[in-house]
C-alpha positions as CSV (number, residue, x, y, z in Angstrom):
1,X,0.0,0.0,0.0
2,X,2.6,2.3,0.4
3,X,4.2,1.9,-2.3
4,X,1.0,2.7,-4.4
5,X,0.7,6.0,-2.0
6,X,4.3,7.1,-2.9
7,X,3.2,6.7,-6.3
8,X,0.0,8.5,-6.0
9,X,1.8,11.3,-4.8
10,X,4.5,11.5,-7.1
11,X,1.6,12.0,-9.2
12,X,-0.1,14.6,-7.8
13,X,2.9,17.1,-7.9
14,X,3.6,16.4,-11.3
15,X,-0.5,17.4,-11.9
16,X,-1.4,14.1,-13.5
17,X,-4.3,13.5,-11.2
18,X,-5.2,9.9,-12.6
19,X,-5.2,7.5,-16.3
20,X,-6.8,8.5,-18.8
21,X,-10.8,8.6,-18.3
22,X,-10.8,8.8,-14.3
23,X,-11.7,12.1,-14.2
24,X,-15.5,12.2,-13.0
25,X,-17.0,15.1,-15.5
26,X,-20.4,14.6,-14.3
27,X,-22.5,13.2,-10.9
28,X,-26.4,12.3,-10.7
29,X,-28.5,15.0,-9.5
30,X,-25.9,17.3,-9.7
31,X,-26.5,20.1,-12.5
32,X,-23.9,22.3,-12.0
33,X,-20.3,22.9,-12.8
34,X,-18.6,20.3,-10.1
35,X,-16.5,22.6,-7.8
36,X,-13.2,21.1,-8.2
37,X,-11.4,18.5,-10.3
38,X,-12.6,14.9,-9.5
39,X,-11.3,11.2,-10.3
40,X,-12.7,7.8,-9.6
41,X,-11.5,4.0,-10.2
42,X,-10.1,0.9,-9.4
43,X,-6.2,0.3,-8.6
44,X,-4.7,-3.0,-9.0
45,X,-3.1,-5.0,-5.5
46,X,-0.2,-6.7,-7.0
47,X,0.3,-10.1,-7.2
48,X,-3.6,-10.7,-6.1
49,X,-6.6,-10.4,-8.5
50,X,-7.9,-7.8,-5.8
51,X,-8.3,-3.9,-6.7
52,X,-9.1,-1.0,-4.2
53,X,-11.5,1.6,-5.0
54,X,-10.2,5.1,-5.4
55,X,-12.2,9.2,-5.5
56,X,-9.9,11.9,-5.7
57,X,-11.2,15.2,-5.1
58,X,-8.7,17.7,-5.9
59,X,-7.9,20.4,-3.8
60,X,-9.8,24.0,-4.2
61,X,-6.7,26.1,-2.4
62,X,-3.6,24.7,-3.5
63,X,-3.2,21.1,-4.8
64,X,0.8,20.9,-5.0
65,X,0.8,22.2,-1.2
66,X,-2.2,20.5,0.6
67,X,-2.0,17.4,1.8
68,X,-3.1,14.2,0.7
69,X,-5.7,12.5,2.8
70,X,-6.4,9.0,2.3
71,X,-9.2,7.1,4.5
């Protein structure tokens, strides 16, 4: 797990926020603009056929200096 976290973050101050169609565009019952950047899906546990369900809501403030919470 903490190697995907390392990753994750790596990611983050580079801007890439997730693969190619993560980012959520659009929620149910939700008709305006979303308020910040937002990205869903599934990352792979290595050697298992298990995967863990990510959302990433990107920070409003300052995304390359907030922290990254994970729960």
């Amino acid at each position: 797990m903490a190697s995907l976290l390392s990753k994750g973050s790596s990611l983050i101050r580079t801007g890439t926020y997730g693969p190619p169609g993560s980012e959520v565009t659009a929620v149910p019952l939700w008709d305006a603009p979303l308020p910040s950047p937002q990205y869903a899906g599934y990352v792979n546990i290595p050697d298992t056929d298990k995967y863990i369900y990510y959302q990433l809501f990107v920070s409003q403030q300052s995304p390359l200096d907030d922290p990254l919470i994970v729960r």
